[in-house]
C-alpha positions in Angstrom: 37.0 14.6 -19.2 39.0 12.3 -17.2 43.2 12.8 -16.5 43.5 9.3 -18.9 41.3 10.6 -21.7 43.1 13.9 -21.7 46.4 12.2 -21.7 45.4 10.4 -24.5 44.3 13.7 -26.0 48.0 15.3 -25.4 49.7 12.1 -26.8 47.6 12.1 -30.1 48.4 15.4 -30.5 51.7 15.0 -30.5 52.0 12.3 -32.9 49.8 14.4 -34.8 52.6 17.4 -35.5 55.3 14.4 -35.4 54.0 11.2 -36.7 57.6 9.7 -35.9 56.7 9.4 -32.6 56.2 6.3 -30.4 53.0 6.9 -28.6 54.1 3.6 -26.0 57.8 5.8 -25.9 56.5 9.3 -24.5 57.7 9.4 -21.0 55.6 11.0 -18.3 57.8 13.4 -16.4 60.6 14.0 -19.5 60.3 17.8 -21.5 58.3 17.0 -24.8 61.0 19.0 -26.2 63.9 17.1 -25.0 62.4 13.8 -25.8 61.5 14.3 -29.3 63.4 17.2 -30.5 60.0 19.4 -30.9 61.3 23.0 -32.5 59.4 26.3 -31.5 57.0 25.5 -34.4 56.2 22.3 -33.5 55.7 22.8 -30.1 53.2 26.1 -31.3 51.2 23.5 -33.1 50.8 21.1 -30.4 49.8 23.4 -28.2 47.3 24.6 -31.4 45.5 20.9 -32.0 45.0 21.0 -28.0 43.3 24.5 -28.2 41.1 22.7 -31.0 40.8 19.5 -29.5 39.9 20.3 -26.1 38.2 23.5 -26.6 40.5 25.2 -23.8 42.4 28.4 -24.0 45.5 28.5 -23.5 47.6 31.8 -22.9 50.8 32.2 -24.3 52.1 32.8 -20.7 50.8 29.0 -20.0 52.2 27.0 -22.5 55.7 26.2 -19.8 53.4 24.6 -18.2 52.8 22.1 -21.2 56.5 20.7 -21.3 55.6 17.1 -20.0 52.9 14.4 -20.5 52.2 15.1 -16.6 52.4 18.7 -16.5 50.3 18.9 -19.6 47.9 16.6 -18.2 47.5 18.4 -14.8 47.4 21.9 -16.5 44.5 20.8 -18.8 42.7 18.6 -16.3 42.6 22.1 -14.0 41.6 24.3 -16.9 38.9 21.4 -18.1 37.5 21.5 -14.7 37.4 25.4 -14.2 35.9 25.8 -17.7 32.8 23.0 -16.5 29.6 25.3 -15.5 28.9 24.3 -11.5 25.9 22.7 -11.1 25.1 21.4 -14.7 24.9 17.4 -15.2 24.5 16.0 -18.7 
């Protein structure tokens, strides 16, 4: 999976646990939390409907590294790319 689909990925799910938001308004480098107002719960579910979407885990002691649209990406592009078996093409 490619950074751009996965940032597509992280901006779906976010609209998906606040349907309020703008997907043209979220801001790269701005804390989802800060831009939208996420509570603990909200954030718990985004970081649940990535989990399911994406098919990576991610440990609790992780999800800091989920506060932005570019840390989000980068942190799911390296765990996508660690999780790919070496050597197998489909």
């Amino acid at each position: 999976m490619t950074a751009n689909e996965i940032a597509h990925v992280v901006v779906d799910a976010l609209t998906g646990i606040a349907p309020e938001i703008d997907p043209a308004a979220v801001q790269s480098s701005i804390n989802f939390r800060e831009q939208f107002d996420l509570d603990s719960v909200d954030f718990l579910n985004f970081v649940l409907a990535l989990h399911e979407r994406l098919g990576i885990d991610i440990p609790e002691a992780d999800y800091a590294r989920l506060y932005s649209l570019e840390s989000a990406v980068r942190y799911l592009t390296e765990k996508a790319s660690a999780a790919k078996p070496s050597g197998s093409e489909i």
